[in-house]
mmCIF entry with sequence, helices, sheets and N, C-alpha, C, O atoms, coordinates in Angstrom:
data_MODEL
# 
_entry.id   MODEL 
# 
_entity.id                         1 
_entity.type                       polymer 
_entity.pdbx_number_of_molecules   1 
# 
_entity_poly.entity_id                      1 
_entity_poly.type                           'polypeptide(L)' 
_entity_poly.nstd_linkage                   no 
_entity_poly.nstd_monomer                   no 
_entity_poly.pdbx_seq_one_letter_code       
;(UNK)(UNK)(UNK)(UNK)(UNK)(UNK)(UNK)(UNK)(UNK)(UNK)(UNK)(UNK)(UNK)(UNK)(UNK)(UNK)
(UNK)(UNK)(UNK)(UNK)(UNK)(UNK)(UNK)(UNK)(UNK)(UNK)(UNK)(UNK)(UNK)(UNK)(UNK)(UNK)
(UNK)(UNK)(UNK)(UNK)(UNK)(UNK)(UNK)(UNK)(UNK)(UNK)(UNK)(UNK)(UNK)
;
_entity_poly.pdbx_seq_one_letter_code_can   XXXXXXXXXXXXXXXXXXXXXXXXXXXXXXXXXXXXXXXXXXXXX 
_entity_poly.pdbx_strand_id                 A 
# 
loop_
_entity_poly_seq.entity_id 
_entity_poly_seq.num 
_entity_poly_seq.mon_id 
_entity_poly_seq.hetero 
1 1  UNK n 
1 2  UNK n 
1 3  UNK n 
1 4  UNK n 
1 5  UNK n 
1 6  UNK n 
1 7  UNK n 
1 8  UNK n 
1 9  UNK n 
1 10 UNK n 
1 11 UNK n 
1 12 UNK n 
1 13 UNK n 
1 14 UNK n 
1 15 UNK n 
1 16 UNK n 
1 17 UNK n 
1 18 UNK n 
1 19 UNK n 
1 20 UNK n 
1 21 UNK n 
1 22 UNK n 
1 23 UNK n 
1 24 UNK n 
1 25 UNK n 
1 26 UNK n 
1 27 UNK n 
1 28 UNK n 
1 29 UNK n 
1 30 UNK n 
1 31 UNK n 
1 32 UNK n 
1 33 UNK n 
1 34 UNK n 
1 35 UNK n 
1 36 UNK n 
1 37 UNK n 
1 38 UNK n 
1 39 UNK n 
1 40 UNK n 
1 41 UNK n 
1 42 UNK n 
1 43 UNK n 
1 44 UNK n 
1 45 UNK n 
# 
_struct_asym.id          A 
_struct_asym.entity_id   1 
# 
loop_
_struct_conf.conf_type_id 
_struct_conf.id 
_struct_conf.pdbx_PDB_helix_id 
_struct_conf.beg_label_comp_id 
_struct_conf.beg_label_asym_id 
_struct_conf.beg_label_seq_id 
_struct_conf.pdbx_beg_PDB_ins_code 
_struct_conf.end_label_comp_id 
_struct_conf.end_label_asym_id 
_struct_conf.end_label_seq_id 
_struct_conf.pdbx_end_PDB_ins_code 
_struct_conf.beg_auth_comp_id 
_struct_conf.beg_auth_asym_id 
_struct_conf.beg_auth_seq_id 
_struct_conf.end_auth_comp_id 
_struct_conf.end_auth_asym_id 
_struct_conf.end_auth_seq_id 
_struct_conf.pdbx_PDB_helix_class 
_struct_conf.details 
_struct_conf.pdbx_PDB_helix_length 
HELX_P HELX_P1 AA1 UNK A 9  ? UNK A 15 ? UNK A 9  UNK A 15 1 ? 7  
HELX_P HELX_P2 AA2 UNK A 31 ? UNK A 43 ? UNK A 31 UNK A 43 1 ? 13 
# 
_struct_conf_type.id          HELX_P 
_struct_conf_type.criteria    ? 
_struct_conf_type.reference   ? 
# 
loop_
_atom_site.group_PDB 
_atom_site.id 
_atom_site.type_symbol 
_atom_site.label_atom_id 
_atom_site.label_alt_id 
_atom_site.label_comp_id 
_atom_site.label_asym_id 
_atom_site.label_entity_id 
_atom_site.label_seq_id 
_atom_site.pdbx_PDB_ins_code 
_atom_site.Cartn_x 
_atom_site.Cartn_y 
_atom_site.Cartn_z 
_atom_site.occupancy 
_atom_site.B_iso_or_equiv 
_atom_site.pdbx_formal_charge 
_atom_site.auth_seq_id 
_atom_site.auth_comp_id 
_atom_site.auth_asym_id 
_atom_site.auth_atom_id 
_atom_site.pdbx_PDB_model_num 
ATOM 1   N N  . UNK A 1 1  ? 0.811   -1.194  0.000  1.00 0.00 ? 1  UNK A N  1 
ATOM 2   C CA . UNK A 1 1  ? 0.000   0.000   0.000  1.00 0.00 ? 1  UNK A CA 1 
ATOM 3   C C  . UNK A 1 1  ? 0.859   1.265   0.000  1.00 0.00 ? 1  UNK A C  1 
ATOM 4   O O  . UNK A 1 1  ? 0.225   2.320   0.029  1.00 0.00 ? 1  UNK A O  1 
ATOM 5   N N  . UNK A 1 2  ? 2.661   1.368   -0.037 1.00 0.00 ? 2  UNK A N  1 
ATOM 6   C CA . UNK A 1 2  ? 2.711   2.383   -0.358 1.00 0.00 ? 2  UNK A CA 1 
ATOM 7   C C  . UNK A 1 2  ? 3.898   2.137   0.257  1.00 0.00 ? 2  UNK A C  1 
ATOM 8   O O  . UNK A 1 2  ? 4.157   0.974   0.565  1.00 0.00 ? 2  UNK A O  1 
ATOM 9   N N  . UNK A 1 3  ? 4.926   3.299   0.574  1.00 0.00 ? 3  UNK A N  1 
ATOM 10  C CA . UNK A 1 3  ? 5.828   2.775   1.480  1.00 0.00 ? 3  UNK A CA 1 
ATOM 11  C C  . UNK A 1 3  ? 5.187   4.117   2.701  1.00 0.00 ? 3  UNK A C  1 
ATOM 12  O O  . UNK A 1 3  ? 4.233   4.894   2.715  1.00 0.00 ? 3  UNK A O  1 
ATOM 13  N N  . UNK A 1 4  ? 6.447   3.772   3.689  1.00 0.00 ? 4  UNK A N  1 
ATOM 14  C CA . UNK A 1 4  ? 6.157   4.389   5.103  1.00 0.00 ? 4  UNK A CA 1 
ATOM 15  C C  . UNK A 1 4  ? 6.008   6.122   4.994  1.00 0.00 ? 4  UNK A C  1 
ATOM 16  O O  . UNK A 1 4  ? 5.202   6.943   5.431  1.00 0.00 ? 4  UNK A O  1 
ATOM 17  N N  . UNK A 1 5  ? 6.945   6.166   4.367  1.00 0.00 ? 5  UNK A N  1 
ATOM 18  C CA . UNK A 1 5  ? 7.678   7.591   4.116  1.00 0.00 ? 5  UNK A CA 1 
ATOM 19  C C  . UNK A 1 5  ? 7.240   8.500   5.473  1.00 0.00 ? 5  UNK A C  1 
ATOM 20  O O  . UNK A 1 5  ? 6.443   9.383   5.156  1.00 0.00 ? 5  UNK A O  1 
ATOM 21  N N  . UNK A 1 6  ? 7.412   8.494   6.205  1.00 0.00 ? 6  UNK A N  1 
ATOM 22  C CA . UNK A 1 6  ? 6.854   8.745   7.752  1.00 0.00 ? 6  UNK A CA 1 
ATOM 23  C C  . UNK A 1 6  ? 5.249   9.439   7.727  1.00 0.00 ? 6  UNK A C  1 
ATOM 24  O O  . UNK A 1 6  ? 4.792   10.330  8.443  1.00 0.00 ? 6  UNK A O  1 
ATOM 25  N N  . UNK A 1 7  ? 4.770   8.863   6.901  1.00 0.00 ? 7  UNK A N  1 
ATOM 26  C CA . UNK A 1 7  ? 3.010   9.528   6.929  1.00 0.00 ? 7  UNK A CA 1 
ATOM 27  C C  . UNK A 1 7  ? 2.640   8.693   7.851  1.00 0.00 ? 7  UNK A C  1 
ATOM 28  O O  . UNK A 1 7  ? 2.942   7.500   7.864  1.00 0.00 ? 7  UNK A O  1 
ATOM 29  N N  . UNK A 1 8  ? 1.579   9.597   9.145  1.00 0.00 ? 8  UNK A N  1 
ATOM 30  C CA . UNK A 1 8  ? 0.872   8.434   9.884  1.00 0.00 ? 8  UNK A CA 1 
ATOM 31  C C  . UNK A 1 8  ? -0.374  7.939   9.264  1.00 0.00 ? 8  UNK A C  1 
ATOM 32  O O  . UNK A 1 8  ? -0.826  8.519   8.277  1.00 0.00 ? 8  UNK A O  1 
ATOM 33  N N  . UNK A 1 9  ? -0.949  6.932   9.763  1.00 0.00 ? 9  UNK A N  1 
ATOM 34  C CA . UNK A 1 9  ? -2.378  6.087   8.820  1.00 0.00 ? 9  UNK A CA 1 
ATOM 35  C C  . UNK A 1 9  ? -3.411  7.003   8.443  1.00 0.00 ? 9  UNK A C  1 
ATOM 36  O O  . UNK A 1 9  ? -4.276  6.899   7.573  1.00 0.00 ? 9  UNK A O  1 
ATOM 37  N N  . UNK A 1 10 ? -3.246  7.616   8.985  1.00 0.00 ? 10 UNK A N  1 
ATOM 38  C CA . UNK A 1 10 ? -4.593  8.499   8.695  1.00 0.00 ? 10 UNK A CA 1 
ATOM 39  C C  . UNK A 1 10 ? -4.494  9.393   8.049  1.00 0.00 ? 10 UNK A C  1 
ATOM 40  O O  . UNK A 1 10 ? -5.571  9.830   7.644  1.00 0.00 ? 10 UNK A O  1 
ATOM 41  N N  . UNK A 1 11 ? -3.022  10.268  7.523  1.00 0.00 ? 11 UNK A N  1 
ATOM 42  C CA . UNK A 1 11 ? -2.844  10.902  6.743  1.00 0.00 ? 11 UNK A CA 1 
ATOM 43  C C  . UNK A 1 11 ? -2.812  9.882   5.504  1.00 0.00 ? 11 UNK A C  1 
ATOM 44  O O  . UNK A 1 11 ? -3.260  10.277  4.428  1.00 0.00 ? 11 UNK A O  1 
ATOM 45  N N  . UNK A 1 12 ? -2.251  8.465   5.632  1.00 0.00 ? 12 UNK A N  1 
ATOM 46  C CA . UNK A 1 12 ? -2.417  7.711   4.217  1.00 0.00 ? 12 UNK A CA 1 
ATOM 47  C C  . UNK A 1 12 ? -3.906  8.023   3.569  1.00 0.00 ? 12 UNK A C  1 
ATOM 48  O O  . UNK A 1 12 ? -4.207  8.497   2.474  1.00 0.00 ? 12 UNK A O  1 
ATOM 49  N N  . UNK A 1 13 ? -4.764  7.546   4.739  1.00 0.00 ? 13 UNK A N  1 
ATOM 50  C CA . UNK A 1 13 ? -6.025  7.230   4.346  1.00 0.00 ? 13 UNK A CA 1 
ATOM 51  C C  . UNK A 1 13 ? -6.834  8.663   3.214  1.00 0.00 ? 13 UNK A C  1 
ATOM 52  O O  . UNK A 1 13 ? -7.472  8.502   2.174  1.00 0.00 ? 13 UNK A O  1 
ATOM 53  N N  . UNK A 1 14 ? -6.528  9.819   3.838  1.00 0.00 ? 14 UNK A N  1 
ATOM 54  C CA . UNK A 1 14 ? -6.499  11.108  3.173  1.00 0.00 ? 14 UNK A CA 1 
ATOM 55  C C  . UNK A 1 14 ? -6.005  10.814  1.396  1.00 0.00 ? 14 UNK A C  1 
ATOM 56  O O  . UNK A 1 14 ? -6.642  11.037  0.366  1.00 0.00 ? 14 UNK A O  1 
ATOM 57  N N  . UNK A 1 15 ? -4.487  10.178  1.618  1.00 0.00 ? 15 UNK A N  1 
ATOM 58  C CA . UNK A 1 15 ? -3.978  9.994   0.466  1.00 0.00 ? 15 UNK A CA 1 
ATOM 59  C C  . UNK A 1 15 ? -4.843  8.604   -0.618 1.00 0.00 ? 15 UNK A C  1 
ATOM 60  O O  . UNK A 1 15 ? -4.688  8.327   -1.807 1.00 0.00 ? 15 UNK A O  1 
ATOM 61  N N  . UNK A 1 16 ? -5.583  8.099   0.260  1.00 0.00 ? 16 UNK A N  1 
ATOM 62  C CA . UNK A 1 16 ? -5.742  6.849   -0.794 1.00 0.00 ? 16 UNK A CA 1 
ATOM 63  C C  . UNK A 1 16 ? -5.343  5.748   -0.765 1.00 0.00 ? 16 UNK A C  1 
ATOM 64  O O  . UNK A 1 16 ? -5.958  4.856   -1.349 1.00 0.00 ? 16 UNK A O  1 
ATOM 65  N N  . UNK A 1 17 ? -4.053  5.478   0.014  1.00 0.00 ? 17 UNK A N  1 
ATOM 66  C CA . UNK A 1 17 ? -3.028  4.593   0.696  1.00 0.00 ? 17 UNK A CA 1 
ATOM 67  C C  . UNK A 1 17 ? -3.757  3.758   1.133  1.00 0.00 ? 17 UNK A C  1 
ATOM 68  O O  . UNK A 1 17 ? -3.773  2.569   0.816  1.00 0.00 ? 17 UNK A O  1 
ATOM 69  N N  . UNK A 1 18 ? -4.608  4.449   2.109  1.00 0.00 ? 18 UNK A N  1 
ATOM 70  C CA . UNK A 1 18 ? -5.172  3.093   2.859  1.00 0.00 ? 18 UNK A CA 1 
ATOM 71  C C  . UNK A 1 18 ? -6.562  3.305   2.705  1.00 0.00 ? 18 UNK A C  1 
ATOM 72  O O  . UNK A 1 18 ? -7.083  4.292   2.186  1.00 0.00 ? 18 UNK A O  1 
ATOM 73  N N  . UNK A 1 19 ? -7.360  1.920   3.383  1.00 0.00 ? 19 UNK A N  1 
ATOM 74  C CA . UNK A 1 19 ? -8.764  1.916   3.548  1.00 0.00 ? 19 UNK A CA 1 
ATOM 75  C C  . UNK A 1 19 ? -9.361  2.557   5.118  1.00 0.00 ? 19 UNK A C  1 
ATOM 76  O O  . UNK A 1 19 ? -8.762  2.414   6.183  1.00 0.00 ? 19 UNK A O  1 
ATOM 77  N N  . UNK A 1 20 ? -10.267 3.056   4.993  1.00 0.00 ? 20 UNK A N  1 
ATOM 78  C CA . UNK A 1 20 ? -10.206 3.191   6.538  1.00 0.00 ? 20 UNK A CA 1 
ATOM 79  C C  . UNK A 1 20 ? -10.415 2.176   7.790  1.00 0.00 ? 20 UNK A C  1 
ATOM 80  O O  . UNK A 1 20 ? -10.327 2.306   9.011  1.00 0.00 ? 20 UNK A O  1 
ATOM 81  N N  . UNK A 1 21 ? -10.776 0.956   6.790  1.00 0.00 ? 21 UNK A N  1 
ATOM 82  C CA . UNK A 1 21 ? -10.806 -0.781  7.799  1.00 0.00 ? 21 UNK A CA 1 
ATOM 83  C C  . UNK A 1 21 ? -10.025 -1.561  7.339  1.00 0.00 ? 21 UNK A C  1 
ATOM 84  O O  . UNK A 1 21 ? -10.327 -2.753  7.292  1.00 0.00 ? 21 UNK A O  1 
ATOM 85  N N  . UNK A 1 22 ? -8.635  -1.040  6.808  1.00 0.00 ? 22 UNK A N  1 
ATOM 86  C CA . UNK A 1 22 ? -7.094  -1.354  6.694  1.00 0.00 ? 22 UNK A CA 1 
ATOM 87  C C  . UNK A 1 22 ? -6.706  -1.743  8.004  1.00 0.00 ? 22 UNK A C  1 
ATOM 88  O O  . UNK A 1 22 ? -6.830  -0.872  8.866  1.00 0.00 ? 22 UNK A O  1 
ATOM 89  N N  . UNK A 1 23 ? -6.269  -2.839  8.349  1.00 0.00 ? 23 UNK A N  1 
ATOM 90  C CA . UNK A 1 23 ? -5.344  -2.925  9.701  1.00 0.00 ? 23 UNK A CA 1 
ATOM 91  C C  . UNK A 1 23 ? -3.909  -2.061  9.948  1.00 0.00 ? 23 UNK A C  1 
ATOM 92  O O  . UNK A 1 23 ? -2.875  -2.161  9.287  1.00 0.00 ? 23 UNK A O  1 
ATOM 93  N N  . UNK A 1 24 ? -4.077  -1.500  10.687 1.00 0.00 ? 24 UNK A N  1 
ATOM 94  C CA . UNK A 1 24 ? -2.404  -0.340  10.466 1.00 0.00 ? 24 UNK A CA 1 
ATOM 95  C C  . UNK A 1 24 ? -1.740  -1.335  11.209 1.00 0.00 ? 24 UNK A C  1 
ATOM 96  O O  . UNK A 1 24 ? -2.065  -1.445  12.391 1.00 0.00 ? 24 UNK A O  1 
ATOM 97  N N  . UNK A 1 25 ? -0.912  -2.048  10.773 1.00 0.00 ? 25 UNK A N  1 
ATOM 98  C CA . UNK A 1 25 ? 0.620   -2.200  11.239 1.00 0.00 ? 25 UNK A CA 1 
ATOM 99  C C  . UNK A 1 25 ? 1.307   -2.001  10.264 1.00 0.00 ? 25 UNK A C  1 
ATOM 100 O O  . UNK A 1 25 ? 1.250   -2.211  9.052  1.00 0.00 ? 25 UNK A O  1 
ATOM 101 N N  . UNK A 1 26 ? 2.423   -1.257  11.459 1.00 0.00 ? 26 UNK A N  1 
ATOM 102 C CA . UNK A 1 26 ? 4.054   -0.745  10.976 1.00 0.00 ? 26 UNK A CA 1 
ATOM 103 C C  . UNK A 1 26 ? 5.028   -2.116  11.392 1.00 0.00 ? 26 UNK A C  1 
ATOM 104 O O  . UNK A 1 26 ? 4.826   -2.680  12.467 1.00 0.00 ? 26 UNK A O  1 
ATOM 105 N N  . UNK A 1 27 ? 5.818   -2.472  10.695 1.00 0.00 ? 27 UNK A N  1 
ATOM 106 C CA . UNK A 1 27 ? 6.750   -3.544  10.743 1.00 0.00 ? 27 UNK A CA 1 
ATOM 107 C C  . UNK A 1 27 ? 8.172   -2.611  10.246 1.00 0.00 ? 27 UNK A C  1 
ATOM 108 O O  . UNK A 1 27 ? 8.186   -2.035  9.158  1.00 0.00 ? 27 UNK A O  1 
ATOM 109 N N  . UNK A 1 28 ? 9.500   -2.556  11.344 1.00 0.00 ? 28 UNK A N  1 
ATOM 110 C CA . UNK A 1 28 ? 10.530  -2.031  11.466 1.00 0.00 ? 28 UNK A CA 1 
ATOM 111 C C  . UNK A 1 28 ? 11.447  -2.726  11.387 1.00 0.00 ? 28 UNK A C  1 
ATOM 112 O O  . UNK A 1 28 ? 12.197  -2.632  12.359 1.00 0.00 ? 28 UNK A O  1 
ATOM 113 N N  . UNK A 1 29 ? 11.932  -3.844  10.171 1.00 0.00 ? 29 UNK A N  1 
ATOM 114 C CA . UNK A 1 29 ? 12.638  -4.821  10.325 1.00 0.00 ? 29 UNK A CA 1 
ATOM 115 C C  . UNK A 1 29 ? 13.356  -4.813  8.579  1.00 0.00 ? 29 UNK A C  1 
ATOM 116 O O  . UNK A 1 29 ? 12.896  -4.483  7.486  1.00 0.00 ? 29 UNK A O  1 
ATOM 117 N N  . UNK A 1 30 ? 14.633  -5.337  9.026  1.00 0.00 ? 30 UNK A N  1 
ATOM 118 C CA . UNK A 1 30 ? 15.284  -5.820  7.903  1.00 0.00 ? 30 UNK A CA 1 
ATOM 119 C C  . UNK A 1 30 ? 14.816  -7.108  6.938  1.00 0.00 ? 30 UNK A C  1 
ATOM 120 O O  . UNK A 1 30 ? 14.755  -8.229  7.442  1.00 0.00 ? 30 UNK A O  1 
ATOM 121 N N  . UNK A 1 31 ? 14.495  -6.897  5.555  1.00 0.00 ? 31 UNK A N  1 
ATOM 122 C CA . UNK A 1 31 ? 13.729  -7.486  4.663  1.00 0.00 ? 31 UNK A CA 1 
ATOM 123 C C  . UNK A 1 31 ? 14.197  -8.845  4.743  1.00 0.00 ? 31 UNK A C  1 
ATOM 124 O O  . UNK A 1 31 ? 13.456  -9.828  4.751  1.00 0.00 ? 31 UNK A O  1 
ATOM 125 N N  . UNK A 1 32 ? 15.878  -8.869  4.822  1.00 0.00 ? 32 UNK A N  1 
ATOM 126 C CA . UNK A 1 32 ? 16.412  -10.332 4.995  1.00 0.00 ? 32 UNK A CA 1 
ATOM 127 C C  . UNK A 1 32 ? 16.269  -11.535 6.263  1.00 0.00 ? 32 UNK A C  1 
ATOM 128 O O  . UNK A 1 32 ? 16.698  -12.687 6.329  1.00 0.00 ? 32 UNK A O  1 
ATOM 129 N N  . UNK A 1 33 ? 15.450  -10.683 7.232  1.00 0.00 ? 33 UNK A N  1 
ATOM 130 C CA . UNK A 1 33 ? 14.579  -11.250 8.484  1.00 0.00 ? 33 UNK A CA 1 
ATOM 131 C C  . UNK A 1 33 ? 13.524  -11.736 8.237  1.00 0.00 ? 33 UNK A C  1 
ATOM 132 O O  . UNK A 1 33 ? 13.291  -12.943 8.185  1.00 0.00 ? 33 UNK A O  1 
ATOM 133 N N  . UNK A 1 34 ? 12.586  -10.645 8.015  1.00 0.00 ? 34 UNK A N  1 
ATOM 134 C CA . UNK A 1 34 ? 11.280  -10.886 7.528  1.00 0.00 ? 34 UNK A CA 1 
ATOM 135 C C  . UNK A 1 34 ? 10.496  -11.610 6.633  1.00 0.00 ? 34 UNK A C  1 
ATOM 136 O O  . UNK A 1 34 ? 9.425   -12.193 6.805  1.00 0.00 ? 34 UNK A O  1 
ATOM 137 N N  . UNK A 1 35 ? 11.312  -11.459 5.498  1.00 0.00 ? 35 UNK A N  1 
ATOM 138 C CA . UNK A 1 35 ? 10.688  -12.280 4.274  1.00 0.00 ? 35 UNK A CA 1 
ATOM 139 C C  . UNK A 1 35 ? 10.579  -13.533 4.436  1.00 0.00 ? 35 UNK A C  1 
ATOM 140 O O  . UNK A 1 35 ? 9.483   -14.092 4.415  1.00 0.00 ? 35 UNK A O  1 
ATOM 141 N N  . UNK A 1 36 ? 11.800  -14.209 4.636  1.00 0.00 ? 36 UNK A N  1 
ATOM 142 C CA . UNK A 1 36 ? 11.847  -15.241 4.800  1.00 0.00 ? 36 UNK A CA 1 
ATOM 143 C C  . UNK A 1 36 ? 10.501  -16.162 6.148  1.00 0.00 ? 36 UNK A C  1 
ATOM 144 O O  . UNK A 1 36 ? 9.846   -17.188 5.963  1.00 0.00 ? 36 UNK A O  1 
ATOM 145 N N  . UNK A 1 37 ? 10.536  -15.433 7.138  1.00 0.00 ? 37 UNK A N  1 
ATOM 146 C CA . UNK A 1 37 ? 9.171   -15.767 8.205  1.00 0.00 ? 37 UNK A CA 1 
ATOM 147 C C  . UNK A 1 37 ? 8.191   -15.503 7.850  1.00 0.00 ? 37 UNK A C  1 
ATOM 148 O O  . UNK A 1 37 ? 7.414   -16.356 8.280  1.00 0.00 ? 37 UNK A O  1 
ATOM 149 N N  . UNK A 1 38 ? 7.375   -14.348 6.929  1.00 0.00 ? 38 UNK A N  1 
ATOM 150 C CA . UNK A 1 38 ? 6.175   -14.848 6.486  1.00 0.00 ? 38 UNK A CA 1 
ATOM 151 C C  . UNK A 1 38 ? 6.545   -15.869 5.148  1.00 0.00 ? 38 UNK A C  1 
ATOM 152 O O  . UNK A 1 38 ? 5.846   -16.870 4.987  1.00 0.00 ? 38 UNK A O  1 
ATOM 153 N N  . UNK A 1 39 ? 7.657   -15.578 4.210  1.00 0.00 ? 39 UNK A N  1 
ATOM 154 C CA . UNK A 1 39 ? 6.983   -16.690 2.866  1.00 0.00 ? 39 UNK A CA 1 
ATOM 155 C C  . UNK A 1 39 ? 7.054   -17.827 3.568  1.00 0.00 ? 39 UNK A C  1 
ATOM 156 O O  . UNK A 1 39 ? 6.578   -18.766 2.931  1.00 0.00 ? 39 UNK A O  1 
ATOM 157 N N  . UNK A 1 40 ? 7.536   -18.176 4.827  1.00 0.00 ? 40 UNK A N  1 
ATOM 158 C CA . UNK A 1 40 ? 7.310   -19.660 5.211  1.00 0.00 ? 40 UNK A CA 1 
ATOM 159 C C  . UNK A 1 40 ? 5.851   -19.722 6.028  1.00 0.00 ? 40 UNK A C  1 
ATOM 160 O O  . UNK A 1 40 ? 5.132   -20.717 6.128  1.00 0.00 ? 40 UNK A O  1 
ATOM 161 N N  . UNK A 1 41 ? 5.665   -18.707 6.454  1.00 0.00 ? 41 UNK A N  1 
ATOM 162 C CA . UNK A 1 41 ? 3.980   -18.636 7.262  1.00 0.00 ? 41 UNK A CA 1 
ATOM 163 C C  . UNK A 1 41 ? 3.570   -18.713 6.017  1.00 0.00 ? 41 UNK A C  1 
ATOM 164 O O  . UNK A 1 41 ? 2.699   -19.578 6.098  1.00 0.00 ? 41 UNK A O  1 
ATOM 165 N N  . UNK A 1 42 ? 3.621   -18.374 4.890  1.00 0.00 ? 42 UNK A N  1 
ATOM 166 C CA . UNK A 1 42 ? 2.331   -18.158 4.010  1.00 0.00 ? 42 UNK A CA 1 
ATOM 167 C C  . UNK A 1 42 ? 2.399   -19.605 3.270  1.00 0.00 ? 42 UNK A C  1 
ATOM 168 O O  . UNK A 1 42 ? 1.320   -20.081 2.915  1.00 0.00 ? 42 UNK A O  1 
ATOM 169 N N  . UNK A 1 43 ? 3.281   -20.149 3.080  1.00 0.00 ? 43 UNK A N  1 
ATOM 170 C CA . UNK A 1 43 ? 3.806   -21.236 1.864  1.00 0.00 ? 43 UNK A CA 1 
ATOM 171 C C  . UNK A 1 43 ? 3.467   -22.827 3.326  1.00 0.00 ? 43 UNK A C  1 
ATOM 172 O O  . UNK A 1 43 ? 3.277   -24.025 3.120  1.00 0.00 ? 43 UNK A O  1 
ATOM 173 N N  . UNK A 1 44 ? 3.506   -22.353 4.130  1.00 0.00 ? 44 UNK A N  1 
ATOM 174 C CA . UNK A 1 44 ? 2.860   -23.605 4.840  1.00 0.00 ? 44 UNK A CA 1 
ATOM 175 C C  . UNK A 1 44 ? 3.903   -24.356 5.789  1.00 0.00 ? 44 UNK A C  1 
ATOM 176 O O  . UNK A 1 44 ? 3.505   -25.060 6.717  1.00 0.00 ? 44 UNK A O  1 
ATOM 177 N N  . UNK A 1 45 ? 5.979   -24.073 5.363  1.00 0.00 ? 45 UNK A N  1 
ATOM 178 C CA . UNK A 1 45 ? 6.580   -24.623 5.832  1.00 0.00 ? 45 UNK A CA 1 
ATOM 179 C C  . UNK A 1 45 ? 6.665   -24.747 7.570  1.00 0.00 ? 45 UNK A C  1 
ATOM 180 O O  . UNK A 1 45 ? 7.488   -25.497 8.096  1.00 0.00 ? 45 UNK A O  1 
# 
């Protein structure tokens, strides 16, 4: 939905970014952490 660029949710929502029954989480993590823990949450491993 966009990147962070330090807008808070509700200024997204203004922008279009978001829905207003969008779940807002912010996730502050290095991609080479992350990715890997959801594609295995999502892929089933």
């Amino acid at each position: 939905y966009g990147s962070y660029s330090g807008a808070v949710p509700t200024e997204k929502i203004t922008w279009g970014k978001l829905d207003i029954d969008t779940p807002r989480f912010m996730i502050e993590s290095d991609a080479t952490i992350v990715a890997p823990l959801i594609f295995a949450r999502v892929l089933g491993w």
